[in-house]
N, C-alpha and C positions, 0 to 999 in steps of 0.2 A: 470557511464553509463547514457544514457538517454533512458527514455520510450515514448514511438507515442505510438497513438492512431491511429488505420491505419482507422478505420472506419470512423473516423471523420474527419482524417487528422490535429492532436494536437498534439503537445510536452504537454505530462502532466507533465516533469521533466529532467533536462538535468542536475541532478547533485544527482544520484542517486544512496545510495549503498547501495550493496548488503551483506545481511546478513546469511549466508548459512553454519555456523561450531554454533555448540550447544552453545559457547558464545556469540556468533553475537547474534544468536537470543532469548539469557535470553534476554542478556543487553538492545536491540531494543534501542526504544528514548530516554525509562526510563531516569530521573534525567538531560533531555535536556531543555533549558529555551523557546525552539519553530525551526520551520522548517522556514527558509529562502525560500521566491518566487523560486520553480523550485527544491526544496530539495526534498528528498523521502528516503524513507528506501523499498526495494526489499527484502524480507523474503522469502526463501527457502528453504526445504519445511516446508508450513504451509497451516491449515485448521483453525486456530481460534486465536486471538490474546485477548490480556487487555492492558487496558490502566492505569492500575497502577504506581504511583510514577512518571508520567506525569503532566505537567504542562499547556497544552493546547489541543484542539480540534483536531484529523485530521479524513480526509478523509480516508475509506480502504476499497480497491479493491481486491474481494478475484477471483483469476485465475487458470482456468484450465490449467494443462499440455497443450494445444495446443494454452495458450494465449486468450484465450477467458475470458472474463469478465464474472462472476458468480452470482457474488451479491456485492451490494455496498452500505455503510454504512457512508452518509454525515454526515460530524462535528461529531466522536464521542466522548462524551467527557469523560474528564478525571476518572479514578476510574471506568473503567466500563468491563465487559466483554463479546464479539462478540459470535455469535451462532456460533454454527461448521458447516463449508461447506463441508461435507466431499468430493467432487467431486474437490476439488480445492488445486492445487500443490502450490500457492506460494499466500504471500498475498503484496501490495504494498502499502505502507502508505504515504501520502501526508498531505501537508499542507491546514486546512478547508476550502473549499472551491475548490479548485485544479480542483479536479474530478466531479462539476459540471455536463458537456456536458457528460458525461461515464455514459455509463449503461452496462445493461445487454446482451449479446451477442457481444457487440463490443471487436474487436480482436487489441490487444498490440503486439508491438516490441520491443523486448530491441537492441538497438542501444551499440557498444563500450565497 
């Protein structure tokens, strides 16, 4: 699938999957050697991720149920773990740097 950024009018990702049954989202990136330009992983539902047994930096975007941008966490790197957003239904992870121009209150689309 792919995600916009409607606030900005950006594709933050057009090759993007979704992770949303209890093993999607152990397994996440974990043990991936890094994200390809345009890659993401869509975690549904979630309010806090790690970046455990990761091998690189990303971007993560934690969103509310109505697609709005919560809080955003550039470059996290590896071995590490996020605050809890409790207000935020899904979290979307990107390649560092990706999610730049994104912030807080801009609203996403999942396209596809």
């Amino acid at each position: 699938m792919q995600v916009r950024n409607l606030s900005r009018n950006l594709v933050l990702g057009h090759s993007i999957r979704r992770a949303d049954t209890f093993g999607l989202r152990l397994l996440g990136l974990m043990f991936r050697s890094g994200l390809a330009e345009g890659e993401g992983l869509w975690i549904e539902p979630c309010q806090s991720v790690h970046t455990h047994f990761m091998r690189f930096a990303i971007d993560v975007l934690f969103v509310a149920r109505d697609q709005t941008v919560l809080h955003v966490i550039p470059a996290m790197q590896p071995w590490r773990f996020s605050p809890a957003i409790r207000q935020a239904a899904a979290v979307l992870e990107l390649p560092a740097g990706a999610a730049q121009a994104t912030g807080p209150g801009d609203r996403l689309a999942l396209e596809g």
